[in-house]
gemmi code that builds the backbone of each chain (N, CA, C; Angstrom):
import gemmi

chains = {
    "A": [
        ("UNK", (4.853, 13.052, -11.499), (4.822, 14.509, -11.532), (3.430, 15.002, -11.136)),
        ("UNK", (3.425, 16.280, -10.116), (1.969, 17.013, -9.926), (1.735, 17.825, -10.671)),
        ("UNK", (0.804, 17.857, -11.638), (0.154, 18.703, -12.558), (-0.983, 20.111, -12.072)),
        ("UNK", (-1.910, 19.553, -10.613), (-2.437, 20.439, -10.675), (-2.722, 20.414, -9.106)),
        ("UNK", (-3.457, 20.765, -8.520), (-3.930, 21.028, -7.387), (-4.360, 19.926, -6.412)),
        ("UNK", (-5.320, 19.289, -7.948), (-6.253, 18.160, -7.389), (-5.326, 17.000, -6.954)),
        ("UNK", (-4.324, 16.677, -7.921), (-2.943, 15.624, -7.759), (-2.413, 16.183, -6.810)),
        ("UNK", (-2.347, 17.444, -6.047), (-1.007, 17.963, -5.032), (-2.021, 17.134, -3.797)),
        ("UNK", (-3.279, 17.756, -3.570), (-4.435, 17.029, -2.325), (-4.174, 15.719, -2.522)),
        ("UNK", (-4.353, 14.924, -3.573), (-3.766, 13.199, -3.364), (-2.664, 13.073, -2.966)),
        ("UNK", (-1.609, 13.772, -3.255), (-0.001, 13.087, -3.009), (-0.309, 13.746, -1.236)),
        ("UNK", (-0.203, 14.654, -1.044), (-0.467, 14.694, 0.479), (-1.122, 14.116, 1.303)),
        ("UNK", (-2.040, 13.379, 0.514), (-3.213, 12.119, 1.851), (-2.473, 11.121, 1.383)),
        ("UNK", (-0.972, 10.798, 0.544), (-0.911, 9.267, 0.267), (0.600, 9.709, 1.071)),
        ("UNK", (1.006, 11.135, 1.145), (2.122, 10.923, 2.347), (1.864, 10.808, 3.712)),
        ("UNK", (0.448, 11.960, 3.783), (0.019, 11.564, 5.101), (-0.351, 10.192, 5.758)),
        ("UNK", (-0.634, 9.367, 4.722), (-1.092, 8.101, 5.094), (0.369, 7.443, 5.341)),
        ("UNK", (1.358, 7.371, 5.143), (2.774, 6.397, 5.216), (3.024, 7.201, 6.512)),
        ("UNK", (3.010, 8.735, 6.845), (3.289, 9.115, 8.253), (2.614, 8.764, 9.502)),
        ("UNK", (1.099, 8.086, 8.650), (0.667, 7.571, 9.940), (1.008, 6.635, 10.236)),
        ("UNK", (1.290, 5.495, 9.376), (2.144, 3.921, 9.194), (3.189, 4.144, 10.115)),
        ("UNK", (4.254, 5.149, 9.556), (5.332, 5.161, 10.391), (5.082, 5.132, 11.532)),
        ("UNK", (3.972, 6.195, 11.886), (3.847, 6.289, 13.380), (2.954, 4.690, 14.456)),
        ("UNK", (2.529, 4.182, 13.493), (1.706, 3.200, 14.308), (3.219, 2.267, 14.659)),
        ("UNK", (3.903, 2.121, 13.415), (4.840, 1.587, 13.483), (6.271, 1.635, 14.732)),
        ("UNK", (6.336, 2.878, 15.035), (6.853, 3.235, 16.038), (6.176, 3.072, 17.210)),
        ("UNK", (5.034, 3.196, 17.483), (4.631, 2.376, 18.705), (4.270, 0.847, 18.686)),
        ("UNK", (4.397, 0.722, 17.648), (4.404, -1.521, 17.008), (6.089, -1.192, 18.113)),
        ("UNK", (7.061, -0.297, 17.657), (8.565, -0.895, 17.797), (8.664, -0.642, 19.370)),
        ("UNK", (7.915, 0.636, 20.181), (8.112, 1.076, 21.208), (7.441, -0.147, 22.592)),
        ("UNK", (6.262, -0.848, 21.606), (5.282, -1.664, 22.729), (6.817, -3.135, 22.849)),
        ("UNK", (7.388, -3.332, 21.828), (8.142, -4.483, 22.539), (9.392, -4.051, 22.957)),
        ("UNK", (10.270, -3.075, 22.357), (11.135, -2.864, 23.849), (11.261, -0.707, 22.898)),
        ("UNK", (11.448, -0.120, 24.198), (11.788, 1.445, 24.296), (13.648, 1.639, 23.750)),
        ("UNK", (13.545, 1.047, 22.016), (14.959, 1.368, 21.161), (14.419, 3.072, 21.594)),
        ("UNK", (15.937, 3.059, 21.252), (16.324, 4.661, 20.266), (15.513, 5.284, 19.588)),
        ("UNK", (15.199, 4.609, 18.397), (14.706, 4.873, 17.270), (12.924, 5.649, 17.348)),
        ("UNK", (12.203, 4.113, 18.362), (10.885, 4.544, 19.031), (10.835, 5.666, 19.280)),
        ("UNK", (11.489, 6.266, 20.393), (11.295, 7.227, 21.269), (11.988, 8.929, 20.464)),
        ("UNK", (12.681, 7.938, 20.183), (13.468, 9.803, 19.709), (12.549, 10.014, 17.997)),
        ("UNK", (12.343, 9.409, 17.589), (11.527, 9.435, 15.906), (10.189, 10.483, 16.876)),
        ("UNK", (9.379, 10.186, 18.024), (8.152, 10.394, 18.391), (7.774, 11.864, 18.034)),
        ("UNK", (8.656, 12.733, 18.013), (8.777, 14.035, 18.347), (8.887, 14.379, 16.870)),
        ("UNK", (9.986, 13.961, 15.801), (9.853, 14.289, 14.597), (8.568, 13.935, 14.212)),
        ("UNK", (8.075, 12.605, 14.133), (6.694, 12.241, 13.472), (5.077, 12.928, 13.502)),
        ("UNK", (5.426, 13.465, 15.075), (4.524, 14.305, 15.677), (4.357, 15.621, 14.497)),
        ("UNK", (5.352, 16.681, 14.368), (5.680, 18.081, 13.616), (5.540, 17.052, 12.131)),
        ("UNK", (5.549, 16.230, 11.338), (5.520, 15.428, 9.955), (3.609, 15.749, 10.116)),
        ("UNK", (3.261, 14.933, 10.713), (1.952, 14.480, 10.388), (1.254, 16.233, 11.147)),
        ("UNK", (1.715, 16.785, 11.761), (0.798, 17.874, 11.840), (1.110, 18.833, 10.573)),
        ("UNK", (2.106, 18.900, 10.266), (2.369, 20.007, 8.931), (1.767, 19.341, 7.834)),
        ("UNK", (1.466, 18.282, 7.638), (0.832, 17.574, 6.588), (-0.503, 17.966, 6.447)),
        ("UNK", (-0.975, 18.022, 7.644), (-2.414, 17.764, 8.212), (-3.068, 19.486, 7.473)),
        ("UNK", (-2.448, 20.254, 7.713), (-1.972, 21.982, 7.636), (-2.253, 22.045, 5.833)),
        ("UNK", (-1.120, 20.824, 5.465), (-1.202, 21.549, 3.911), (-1.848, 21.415, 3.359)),
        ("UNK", (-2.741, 19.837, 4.116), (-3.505, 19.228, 3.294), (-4.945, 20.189, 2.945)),
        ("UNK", (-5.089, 21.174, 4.234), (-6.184, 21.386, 4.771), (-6.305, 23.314, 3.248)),
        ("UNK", (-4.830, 23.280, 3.340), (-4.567, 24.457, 2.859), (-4.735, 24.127, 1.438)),
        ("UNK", (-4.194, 22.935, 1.127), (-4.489, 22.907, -0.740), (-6.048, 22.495, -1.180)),
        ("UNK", (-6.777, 21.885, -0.456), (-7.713, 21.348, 0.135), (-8.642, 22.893, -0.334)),
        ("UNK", (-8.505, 23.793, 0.423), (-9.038, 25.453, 0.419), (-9.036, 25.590, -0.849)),
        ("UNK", (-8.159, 25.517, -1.858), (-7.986, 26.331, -3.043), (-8.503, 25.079, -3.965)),
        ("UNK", (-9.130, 23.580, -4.016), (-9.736, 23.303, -4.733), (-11.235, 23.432, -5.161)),
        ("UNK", (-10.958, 24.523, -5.751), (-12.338, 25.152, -6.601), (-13.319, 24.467, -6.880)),
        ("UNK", (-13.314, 23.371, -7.538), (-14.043, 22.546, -8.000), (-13.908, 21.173, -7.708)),
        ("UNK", (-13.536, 21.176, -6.131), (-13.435, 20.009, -5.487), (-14.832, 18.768, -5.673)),
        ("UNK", (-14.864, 17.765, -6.191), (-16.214, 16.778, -6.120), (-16.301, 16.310, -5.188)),
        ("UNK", (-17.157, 15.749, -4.241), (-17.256, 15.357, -3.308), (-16.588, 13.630, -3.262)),
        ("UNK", (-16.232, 12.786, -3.925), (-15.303, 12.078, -3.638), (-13.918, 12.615, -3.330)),
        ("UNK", (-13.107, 13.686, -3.530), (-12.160, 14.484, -3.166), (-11.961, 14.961, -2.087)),
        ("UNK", (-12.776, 15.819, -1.444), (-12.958, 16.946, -0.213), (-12.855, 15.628, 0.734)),
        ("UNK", (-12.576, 16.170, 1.782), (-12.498, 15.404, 3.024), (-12.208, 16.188, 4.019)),
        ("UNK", (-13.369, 16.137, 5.171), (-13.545, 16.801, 6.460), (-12.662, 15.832, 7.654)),
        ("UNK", (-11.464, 16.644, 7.554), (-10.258, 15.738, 8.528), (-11.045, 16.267, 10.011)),
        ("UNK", (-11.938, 16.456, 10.185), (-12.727, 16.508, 11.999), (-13.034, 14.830, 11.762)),
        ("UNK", (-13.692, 14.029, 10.635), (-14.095, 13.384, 10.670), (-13.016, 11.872, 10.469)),
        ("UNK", (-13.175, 10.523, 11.549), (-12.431, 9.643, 10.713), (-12.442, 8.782, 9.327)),
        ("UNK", (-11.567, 9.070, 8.775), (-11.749, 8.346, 7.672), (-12.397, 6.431, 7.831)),
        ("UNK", (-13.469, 6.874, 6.385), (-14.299, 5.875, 6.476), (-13.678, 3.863, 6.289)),
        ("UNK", (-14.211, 3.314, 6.639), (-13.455, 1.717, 7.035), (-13.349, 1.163, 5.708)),
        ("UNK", (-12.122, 0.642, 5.256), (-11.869, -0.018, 4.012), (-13.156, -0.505, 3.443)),
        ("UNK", (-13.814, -0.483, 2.117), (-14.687, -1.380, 1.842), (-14.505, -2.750, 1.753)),
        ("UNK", (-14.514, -3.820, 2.505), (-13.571, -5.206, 1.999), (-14.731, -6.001, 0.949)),
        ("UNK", (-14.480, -6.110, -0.295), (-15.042, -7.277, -1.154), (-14.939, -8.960, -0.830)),
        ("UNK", (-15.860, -9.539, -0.982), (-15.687, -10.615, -0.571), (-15.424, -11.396, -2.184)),
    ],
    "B": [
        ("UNK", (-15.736, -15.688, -6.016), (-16.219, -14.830, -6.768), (-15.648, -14.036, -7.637)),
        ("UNK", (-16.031, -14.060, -9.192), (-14.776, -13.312, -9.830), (-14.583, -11.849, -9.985)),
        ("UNK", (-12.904, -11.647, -10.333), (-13.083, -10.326, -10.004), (-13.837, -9.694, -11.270)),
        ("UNK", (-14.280, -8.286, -10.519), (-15.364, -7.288, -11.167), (-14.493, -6.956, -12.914)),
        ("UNK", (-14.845, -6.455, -13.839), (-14.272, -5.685, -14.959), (-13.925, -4.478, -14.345)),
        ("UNK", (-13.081, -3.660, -14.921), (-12.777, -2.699, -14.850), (-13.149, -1.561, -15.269)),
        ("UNK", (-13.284, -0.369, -14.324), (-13.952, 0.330, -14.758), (-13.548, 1.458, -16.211)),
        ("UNK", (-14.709, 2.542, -16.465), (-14.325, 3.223, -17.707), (-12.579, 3.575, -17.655)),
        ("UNK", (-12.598, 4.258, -16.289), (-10.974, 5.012, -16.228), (-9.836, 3.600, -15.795)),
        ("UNK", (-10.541, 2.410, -15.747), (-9.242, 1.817, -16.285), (-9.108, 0.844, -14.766)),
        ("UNK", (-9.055, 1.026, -13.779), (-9.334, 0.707, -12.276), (-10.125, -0.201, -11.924)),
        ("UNK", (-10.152, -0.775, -10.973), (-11.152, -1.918, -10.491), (-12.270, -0.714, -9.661)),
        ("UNK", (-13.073, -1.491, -9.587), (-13.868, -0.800, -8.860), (-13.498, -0.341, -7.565)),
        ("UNK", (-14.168, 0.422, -6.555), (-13.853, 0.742, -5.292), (-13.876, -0.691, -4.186)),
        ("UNK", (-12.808, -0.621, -3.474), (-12.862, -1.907, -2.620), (-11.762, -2.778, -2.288)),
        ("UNK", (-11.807, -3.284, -1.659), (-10.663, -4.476, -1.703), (-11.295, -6.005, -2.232)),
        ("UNK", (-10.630, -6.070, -3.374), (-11.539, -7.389, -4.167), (-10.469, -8.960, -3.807)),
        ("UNK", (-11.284, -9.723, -2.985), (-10.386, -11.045, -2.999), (-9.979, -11.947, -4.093)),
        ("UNK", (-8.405, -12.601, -4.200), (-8.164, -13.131, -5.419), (-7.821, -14.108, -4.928)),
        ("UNK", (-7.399, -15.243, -5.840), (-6.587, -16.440, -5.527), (-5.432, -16.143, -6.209)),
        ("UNK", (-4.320, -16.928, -6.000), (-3.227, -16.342, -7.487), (-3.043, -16.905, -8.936)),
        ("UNK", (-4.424, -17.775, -8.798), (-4.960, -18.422, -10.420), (-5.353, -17.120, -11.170)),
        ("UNK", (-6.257, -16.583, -10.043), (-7.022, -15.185, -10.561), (-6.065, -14.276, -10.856)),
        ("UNK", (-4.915, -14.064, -10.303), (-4.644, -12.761, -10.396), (-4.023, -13.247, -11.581)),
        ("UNK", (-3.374, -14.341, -11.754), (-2.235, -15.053, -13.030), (-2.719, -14.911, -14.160)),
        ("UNK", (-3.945, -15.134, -14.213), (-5.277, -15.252, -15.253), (-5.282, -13.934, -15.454)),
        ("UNK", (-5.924, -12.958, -14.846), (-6.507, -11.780, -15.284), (-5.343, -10.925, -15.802)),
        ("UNK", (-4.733, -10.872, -14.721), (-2.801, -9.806, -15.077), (-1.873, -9.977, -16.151)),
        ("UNK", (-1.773, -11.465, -16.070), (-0.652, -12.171, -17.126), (-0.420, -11.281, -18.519)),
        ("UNK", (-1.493, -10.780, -19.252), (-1.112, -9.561, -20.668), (-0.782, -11.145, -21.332)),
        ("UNK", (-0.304, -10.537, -22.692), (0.480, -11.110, -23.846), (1.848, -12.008, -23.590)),
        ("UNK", (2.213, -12.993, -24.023), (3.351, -13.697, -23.168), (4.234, -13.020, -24.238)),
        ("UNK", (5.473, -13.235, -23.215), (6.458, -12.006, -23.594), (6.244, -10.214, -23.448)),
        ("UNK", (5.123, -9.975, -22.890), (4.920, -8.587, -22.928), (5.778, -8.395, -21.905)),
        ("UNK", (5.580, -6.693, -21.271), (6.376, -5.881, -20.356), (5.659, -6.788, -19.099)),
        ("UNK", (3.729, -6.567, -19.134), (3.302, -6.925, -18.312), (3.480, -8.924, -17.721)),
        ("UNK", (4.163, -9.415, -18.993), (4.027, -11.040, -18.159), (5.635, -10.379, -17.642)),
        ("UNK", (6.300, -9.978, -17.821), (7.847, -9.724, -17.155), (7.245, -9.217, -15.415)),
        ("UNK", (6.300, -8.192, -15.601), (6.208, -7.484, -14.158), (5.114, -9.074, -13.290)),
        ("UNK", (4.551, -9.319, -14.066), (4.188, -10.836, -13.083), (5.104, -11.828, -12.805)),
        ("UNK", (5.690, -11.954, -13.648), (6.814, -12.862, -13.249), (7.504, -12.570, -11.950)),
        ("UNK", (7.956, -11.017, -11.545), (8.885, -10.786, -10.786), (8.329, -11.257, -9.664)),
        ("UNK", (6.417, -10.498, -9.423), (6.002, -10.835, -8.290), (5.306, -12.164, -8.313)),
        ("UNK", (5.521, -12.852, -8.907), (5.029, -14.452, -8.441), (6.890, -15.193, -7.890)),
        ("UNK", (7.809, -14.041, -8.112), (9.495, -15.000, -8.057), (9.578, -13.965, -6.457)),
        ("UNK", (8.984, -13.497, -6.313), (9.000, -12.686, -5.032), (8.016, -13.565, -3.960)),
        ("UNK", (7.180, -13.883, -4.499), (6.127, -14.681, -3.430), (6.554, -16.193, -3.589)),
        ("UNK", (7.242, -16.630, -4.605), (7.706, -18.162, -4.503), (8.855, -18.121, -3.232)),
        ("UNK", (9.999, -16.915, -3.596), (10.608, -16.443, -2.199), (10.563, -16.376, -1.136)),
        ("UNK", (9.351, -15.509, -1.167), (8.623, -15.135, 0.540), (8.573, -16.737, 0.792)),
        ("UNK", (7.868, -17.413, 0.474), (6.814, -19.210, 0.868), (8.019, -19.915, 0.883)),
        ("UNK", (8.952, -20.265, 0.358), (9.913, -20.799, 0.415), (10.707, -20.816, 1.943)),
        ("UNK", (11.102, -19.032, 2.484), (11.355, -18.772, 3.590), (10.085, -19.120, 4.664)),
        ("UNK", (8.924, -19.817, 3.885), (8.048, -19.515, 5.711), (6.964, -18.802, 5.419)),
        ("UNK", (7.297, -17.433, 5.372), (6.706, -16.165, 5.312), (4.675, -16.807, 4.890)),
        ("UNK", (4.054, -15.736, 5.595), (2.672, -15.863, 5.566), (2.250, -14.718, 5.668)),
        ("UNK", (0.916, -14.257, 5.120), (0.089, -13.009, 5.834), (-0.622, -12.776, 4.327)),
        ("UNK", (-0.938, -11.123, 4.515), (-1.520, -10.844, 3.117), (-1.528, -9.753, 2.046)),
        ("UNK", (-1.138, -9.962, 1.040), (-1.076, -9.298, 0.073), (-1.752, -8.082, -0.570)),
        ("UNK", (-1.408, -7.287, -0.963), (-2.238, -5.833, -0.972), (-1.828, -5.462, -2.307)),
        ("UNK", (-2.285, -5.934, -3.963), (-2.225, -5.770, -5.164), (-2.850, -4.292, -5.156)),
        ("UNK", (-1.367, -3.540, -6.111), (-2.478, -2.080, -6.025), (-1.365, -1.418, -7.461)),
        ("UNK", (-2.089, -0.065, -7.606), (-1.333, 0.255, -9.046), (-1.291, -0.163, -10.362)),
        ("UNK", (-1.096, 0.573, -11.096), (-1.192, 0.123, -12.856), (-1.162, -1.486, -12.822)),
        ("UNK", (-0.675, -2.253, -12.283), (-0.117, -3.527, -12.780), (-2.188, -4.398, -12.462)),
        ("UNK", (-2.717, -3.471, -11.692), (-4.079, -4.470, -11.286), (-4.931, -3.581, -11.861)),
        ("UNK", (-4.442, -2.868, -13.024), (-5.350, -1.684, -13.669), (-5.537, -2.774, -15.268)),
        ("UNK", (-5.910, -1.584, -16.186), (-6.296, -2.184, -17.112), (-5.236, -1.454, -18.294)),
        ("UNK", (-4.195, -1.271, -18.018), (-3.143, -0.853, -18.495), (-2.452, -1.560, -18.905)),
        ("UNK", (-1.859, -1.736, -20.395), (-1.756, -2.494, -21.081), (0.043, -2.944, -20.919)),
        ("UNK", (0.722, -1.818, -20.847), (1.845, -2.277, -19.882), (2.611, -1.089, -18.938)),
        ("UNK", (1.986, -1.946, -17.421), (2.324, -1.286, -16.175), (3.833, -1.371, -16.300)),
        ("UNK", (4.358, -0.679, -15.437), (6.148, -0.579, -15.366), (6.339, -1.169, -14.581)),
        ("UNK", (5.649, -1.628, -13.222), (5.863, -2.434, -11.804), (4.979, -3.064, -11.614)),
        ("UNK", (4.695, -3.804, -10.347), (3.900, -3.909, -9.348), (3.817, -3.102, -7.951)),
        ("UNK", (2.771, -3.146, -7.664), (2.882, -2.447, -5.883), (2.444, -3.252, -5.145)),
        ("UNK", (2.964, -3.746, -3.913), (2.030, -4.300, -3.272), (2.453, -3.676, -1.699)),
        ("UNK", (1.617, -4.193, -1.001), (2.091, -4.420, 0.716), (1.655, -5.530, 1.383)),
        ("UNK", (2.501, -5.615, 2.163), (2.763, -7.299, 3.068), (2.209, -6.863, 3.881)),
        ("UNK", (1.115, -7.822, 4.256), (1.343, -7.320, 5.910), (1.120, -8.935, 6.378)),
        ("UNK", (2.481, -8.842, 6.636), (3.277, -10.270, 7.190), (2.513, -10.788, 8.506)),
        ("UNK", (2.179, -11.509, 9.067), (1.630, -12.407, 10.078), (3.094, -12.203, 11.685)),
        ("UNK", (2.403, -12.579, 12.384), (3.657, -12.942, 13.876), (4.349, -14.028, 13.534)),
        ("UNK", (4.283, -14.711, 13.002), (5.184, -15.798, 13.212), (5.972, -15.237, 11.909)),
        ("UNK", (5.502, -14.787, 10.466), (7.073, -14.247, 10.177), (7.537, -12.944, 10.632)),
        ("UNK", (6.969, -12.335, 11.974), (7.174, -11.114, 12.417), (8.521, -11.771, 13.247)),
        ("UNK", (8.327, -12.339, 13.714), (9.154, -13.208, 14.419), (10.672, -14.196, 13.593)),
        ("UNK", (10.134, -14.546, 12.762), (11.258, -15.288, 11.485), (12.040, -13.791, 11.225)),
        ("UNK", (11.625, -13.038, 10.737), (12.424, -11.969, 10.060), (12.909, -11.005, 11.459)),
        ("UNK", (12.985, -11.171, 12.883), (14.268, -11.057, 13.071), (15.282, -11.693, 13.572)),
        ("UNK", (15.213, -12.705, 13.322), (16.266, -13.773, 13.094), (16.696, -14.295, 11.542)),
        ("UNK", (16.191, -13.901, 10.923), (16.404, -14.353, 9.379), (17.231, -13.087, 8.800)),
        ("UNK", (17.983, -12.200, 8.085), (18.508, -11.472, 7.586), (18.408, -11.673, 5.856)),
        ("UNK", (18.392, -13.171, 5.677), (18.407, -12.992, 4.449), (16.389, -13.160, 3.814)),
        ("UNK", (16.030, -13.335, 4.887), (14.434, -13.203, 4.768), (13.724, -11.882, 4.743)),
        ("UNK", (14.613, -11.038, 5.472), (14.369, -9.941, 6.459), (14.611, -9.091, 4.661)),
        ("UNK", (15.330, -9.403, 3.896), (15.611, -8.836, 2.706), (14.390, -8.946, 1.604)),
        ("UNK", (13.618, -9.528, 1.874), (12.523, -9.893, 0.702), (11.320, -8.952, 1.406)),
        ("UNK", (11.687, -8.031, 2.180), (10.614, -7.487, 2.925), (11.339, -6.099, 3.410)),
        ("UNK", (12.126, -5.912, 2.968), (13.097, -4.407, 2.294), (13.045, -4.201, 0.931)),
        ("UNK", (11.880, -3.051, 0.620), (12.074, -2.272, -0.244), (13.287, -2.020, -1.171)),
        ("UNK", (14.291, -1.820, -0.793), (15.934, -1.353, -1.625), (15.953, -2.434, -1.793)),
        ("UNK", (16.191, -3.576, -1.305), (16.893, -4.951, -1.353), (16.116, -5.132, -2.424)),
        ("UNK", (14.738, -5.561, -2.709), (13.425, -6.072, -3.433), (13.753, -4.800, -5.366)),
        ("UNK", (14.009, -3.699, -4.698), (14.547, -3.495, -6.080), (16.044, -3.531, -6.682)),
        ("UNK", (17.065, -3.721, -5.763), (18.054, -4.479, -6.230), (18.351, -6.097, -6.945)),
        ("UNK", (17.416, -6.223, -6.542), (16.927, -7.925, -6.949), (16.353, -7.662, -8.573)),
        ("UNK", (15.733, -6.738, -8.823), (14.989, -6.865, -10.519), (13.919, -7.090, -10.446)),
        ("UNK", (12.865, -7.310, -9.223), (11.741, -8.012, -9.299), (10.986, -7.238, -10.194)),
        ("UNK", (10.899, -6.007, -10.270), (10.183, -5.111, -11.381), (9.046, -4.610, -10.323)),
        ("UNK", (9.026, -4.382, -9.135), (8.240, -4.452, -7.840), (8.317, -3.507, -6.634)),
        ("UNK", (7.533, -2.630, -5.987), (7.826, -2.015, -5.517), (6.865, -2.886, -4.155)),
        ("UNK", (7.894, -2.865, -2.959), (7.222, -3.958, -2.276), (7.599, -3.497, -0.360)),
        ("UNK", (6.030, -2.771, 0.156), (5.881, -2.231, 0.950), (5.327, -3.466, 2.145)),
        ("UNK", (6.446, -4.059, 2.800), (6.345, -5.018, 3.998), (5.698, -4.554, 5.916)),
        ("UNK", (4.510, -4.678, 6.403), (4.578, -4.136, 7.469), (4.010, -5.219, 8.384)),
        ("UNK", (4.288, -5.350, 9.453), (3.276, -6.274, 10.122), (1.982, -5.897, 10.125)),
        ("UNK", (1.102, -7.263, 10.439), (-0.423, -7.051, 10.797), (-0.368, -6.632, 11.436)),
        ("UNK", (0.010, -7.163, 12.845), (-0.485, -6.473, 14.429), (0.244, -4.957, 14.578)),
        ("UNK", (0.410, -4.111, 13.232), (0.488, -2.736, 13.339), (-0.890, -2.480, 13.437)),
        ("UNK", (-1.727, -3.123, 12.784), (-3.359, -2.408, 12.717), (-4.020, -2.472, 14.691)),
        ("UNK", (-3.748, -3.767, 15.290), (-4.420, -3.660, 16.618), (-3.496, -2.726, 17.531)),
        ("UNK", (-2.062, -2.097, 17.392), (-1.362, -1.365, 18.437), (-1.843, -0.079, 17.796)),
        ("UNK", (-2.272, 0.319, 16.506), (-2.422, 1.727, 16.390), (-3.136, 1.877, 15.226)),
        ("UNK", (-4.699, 1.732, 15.150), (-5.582, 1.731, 14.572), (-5.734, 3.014, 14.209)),
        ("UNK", (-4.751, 4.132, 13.682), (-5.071, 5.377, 13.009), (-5.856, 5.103, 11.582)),
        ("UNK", (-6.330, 6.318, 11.591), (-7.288, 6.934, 10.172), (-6.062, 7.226, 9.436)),
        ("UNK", (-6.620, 6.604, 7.902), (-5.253, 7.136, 6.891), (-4.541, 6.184, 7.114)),
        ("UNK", (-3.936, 5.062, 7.861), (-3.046, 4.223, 7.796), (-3.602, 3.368, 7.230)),
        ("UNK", (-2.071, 3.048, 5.723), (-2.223, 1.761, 5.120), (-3.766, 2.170, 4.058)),
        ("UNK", (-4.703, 3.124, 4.225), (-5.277, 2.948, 2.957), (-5.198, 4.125, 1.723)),
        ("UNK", (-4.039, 4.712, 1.435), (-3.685, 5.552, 0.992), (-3.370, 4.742, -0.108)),
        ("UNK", (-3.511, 3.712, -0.353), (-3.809, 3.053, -2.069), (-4.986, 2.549, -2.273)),
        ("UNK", (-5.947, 2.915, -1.636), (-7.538, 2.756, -2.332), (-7.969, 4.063, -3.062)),
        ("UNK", (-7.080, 4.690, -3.406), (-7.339, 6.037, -3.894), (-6.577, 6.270, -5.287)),
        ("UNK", (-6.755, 6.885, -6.628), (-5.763, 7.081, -7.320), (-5.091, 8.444, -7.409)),
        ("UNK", (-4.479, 9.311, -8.325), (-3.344, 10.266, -8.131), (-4.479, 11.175, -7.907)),
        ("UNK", (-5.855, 11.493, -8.305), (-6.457, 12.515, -8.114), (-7.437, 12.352, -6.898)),
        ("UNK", (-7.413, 11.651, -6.229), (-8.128, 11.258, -4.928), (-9.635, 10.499, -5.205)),
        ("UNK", (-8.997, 9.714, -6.362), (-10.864, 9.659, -6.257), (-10.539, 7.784, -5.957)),
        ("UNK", (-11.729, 7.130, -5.462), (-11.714, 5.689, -4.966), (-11.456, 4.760, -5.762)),
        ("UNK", (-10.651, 3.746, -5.657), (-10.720, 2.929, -6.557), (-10.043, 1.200, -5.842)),
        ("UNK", (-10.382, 0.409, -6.535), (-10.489, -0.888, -6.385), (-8.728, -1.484, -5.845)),
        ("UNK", (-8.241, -2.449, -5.059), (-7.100, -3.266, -4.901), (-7.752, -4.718, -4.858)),
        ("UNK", (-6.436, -5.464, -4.864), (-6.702, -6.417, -4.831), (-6.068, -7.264, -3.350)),
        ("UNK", (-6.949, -8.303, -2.631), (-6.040, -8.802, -1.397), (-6.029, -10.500, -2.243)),
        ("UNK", (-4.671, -10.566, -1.533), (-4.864, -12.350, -1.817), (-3.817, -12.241, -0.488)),
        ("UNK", (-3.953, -13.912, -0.041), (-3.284, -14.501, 1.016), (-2.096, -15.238, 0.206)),
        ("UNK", (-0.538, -14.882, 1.423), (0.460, -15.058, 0.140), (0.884, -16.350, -0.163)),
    ],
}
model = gemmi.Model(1)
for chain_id, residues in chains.items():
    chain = gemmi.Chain(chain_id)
    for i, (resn, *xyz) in enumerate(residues, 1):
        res = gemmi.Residue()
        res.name, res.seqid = resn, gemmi.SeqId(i, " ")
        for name, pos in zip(("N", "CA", "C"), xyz):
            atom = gemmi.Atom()
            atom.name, atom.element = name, gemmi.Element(name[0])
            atom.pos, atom.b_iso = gemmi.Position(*pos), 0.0
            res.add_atom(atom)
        chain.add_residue(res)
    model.add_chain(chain)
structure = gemmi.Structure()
structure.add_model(model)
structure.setup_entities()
């Protein structure tokens, strides 16, 4: 369940993140052969990840007391996994 | 190197921390008979599965179950399976099932189990893909675990 604002900005970067999956994924399916699925998904996934991009940017606005581990400037790419050794 | 303690709110630290599955057996396992040795069980009867069929690549421990939560309800993980079982699973169907989500919770594993290939990362190296669990519900950073399966 989303309780507040700050939880609505996470659940939208953790859907936005599976829409980008999908989408890498669809060109993973499109590079070995041009299914159905590839080509015609391209166009839905496209309008998914831009309306995402929109809300994120919009709920994003109204966190007041956003900390700076939170906020995120989508001009910028997100930073490279930290990998622990 | 062992893994870090956990932090105040309960989480590993920020990062992807490498395990063996002594480590993870060791650290995760809880109380025998708890909720939490039930949710290890499922995913060590899920990865005896996967290895059995073949299957290779690497493991992506994430969620309450690699927290410090005394009893998680699941596991989470994600596969990201290697070419050669990119290749097994589509010819395998009943392999192809341990790497379906629905199937994986029709089974009982107690597991929520997100399968993708590697070579998704070199055809489409987007921002936001795949690390949308280094984060918890309020966006702030926090620790997973990788082991090789």
């Amino acid at each position: 369940m989303i309780h507040d604002v700050n939880e609505l900005s996470a659940s939208l970067r953790y859907v936005a993140g599976w829409a980008d999956t999908l989408e890498g994924l669809r060109r993973h399916a499109e590079e070995i052969d041009t299914g159905l699925l590839a080509t015609t998904s391209a166009g839905p996934l496209a309008e998914i990840r831009r309306t995402l991009r929109e809300a994120r940017e919009f709920v994003d606005s109204l966190t007041q007391d956003a900390s700076p581990e939170v906020a995120v400037d989508y001009r910028l790419p997100l930073p490279e996994r930290q990998k622990v050794a | 190197m062992a893994l870090p303690p956990f932090r105040e709110d309960g989480w590993l630290p920020e990062g992807h921390h490498g395990a063996t599955w002594e480590e993870v057996a060791l650290r995760f396992a809880g109380e025998p008979e708890s909720k939490r040795s039930l949710v290890l069980a499922g995913l060590l009867r899920w990865r005896a599965a996967a290895l059995e069929k073949g299957m290779a690549g690497l493991v992506i421990l994430d969620g309450s179950f690699v927290s410090s939560k005394e009893t998680p309800g699941d596991f989470d993980l994600v596969f990201l399976y290697d070419e050669a079982t990119e290749a097994l699973l589509r010819k395998d169907p009943e392999a192809r099932k341990l790497t379906d989500y629905q199937a994986c919770r029709a089974l009982g594993l107690l597991g929520d189990i997100f399968a993708l290939p590697a070579s998704l990362q070199r055809v489409s190296p987007l921002p936001g893909g795949l690390d949308m669990f280094d984060f918890d519900r309020r966006g702030r950073p926090k620790g997973v675990i990788e082991v090789s399966l």
